[in-house]
N, C-alpha and C positions, 0 to 999 in steps of 0.2 A: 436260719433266721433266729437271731438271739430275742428272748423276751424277759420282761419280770413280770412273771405271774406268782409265784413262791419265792420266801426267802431263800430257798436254797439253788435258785436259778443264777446267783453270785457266787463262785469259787472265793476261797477266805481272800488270793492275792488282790480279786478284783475288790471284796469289800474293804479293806484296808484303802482300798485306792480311791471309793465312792464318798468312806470317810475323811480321809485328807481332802480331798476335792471339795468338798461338801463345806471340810471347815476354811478352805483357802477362799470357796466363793461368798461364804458367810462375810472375811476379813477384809472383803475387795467390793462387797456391795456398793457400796459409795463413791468408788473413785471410778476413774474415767474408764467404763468398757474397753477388751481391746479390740481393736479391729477386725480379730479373724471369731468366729464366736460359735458353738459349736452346731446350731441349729438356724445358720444365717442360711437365709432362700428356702428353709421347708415350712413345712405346714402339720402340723398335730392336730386332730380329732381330738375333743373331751367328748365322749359319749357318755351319759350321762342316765341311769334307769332310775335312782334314787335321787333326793335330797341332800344339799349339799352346802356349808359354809366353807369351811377350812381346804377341804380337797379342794372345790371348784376352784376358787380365789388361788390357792397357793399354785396350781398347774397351772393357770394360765398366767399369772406374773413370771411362771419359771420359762414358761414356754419363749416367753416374751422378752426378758432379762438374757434368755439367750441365743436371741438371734431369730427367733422361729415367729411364726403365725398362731397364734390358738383358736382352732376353731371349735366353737361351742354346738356342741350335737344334743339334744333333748330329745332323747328316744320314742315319746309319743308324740313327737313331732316329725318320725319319719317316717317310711313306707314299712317298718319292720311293726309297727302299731296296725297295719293293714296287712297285715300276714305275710311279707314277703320274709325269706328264711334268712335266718342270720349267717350263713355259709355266703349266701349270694350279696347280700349287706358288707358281709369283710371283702368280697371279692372287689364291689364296688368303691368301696372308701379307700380300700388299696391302692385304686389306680390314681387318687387324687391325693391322698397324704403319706407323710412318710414316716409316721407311727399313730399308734392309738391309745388314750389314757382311758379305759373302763370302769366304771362306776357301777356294779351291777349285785343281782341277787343269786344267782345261780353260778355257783362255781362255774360249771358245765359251760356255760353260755362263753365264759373268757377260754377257756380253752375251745370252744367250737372257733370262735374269730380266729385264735391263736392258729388252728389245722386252716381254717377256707385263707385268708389274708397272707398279704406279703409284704407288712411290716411289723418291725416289733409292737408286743403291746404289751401294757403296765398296767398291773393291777391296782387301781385305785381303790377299791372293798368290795369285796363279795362274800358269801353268805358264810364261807369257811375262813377264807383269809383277809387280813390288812398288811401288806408286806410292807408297804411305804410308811406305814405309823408304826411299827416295829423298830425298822430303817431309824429313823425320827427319836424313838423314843434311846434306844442305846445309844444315838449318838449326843443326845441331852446328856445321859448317864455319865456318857465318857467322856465330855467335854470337862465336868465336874471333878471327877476321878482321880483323872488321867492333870488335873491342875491346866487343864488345857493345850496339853503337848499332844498333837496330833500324830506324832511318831510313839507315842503309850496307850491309846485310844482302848485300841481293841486287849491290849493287854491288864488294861486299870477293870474292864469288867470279869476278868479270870476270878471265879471262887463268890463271886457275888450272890445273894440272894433276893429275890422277889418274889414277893406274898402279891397273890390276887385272888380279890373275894367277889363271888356273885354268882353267875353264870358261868360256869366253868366250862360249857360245851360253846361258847358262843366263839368265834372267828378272834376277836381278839385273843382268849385264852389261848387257841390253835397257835395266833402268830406268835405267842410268848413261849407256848413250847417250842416251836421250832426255833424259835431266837434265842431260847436259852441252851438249845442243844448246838446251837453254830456258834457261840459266844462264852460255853462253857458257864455257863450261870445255871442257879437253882434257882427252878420256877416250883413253889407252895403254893398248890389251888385250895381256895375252901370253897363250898358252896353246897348247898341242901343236895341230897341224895336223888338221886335222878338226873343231877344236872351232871354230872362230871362227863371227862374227857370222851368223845367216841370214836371208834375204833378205827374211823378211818384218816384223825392225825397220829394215832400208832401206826398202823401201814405206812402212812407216809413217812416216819423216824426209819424204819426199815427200809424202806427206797432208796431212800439221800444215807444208808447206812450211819444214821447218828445214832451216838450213844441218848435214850433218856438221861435228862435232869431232872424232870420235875416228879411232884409226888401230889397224890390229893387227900384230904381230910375233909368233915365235915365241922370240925372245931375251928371257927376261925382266929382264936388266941394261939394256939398253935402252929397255925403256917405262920403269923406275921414276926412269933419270935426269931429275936434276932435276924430281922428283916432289913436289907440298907433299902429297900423300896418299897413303898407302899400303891395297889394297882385296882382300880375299880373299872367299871363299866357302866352303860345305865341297865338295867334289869328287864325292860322293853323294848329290844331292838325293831327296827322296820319290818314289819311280817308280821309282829307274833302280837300283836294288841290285842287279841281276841282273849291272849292268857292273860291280862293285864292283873287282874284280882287277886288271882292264883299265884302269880310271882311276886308279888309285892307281898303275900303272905309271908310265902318260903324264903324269899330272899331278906327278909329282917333281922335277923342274926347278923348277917354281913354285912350290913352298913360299914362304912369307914369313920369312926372317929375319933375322938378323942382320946377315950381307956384302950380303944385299939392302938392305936397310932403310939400312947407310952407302951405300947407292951413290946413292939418292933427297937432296934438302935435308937439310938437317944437322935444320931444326926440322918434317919433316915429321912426318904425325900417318900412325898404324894405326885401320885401322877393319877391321867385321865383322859383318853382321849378326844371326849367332851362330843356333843355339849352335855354337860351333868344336870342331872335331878335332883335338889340342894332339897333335904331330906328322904329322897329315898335313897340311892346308892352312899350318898355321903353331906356330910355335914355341913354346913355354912362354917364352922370354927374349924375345923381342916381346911377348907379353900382359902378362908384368911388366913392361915401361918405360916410363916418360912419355910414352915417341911413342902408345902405346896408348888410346882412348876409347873402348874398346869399351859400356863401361856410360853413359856421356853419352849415345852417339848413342842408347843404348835406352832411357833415361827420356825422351828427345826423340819418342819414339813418341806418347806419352802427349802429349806438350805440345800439337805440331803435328796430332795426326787429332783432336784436342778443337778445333780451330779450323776442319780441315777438316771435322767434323761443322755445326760451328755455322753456317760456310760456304753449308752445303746447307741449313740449315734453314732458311736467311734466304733463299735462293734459289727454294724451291719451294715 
């Protein structure tokens, strides 16, 4: 049973093929469906533990756009809210759907469905990884890059670099190490001392035997020079509100904006996987500029987890 729970759960020939996919189904949005479609007659779970704009919406239109059912699962709204075990949960949902998109907190938890279940499932966010906003976020890059040649894609992000400032231990950081270690790009962390990388997305470099890219620093003038991208997060993720004071302290240095933003490439681009905190991670005058694609990379949700849905489908 194939799944995407890590970015590295794609061999490079598959992702080369999730990204042409991805951009042929972007190019064909509009015109007439074809007939045979790759999730026509099944039915998908969104399970659902956290909060959700972008993911919710964009899996269920893909779900939908290709043939399939999306069914909408609200975790405290099932027996697993009354203590029934998540082993017996994947067993159950298994016999009625024929994969699962998880939205969860606990790494652990997508890999327990992943062992009890017998369909693939997709990591939609958990506590360490975002692989489909990863997915999303290169194939923005390389639509750009690459002048929009789908056969240069993965090759226009060779030699690249990206700066990301804030929380450097948070899931998003995680997934840009691994993406820049399957993409060959250099990932520059900055972020206040205590936050940097821990040790078990080095293990995981070591597993998928990749070579590191990235490097960390507490200067954040220094990672974003000569940066072609600029990459923030918000500084409070879901959990950790109780630190809210404390991070906001340490994380002001790395705000993104403007003296930041000229100190990088003159034509580098802002990302964000949103929704931002417009003054704390970053500015109102970087959302407004051209360096900014924050709304590209998030209809890119849509494009690319409709490919890697279809991915899986063809796989299992």
């Amino acid at each position: 049973m194939r799944h995407f729970i890590k970015e590295t759960d794609f061999t490079h020939a598959e992702i080369k093929h999730v990204f042409a996919s991805a951009a042929a189904m972007k190019a064909a949005r509009s015109a007439t469906p074809p007939s045979t479609l790759p999730l026509a007659r099944q039915s998908w779970g969104l399970l659902f533990f956290k909060k959700s704009t972008r993911t919710r919406v964009s899996f269920q239109v893909g779900v939908s756009e290709l043939g399939g059912h999306p069914v909408m699962l609200n975790a405290e709204e099932l027996q697993l809210a009354r203590g029934e075990t998540v082993g017996d949960t994947a067993r159950v949902l298994s016999r009625y759907l024929h994969g699962l998109v998880v939205r969860c907190y606990e790494h652990s938890l997508l890999e327990e469905i992943a062992q009890f279940g017998t369909v693939p499932v997709i990591n939609a966010l958990s506590d360490y990884l975002h692989p489909c906003q990863i997915y999303a976020d290169f194939f923005t890059l390389a639509e750009r890059w690459s002048n929009g040649d789908p056969t240069r894609f993965l090759e226009s992000l060779k030699g690249r670099k990206i700066a990301f400032l804030g929380d450097t231990a948070c899931n998003m950081a995680n997934s840009l190490i691994l993406g820049g270690a399957l993409f060959d790009v250099e990932v520059a962390l900055a972020g206040p001392p205590g936050y940097e990388p821990h040790k078990a997305i080095r293990a995981q470099l070591l597993r998928d035997r990749l070579t590191p890219t990235w490097n960390f620093t507490t200067d954040p003038f220094e990672a974003v020079r000569d940066a072609d991208m600029l990459y923030t997060d918000v500084w409070v993720s879901m959990g950790v509100e109780a630190e809210k004071s404390e991070r906001l302290r340490q994380m002001r240095p790395y705000q993104v904006n403007a003296p930041l933003m000229r100190t990088a490439k003159p034509d580098a681009y802002f990302m964000h996987c949103l929704p931002a905190h417009v003054g704390e991670e970053v500015t109102q005058e970087v959302l407004d500029s051209p360096s900014c694609i924050i709304f590209d990379q998030a209809e890119n949700r849509l494009h690319i987890q409709k490919a890697i849905l279809a991915q899986l489908s063809a796989r299992n």
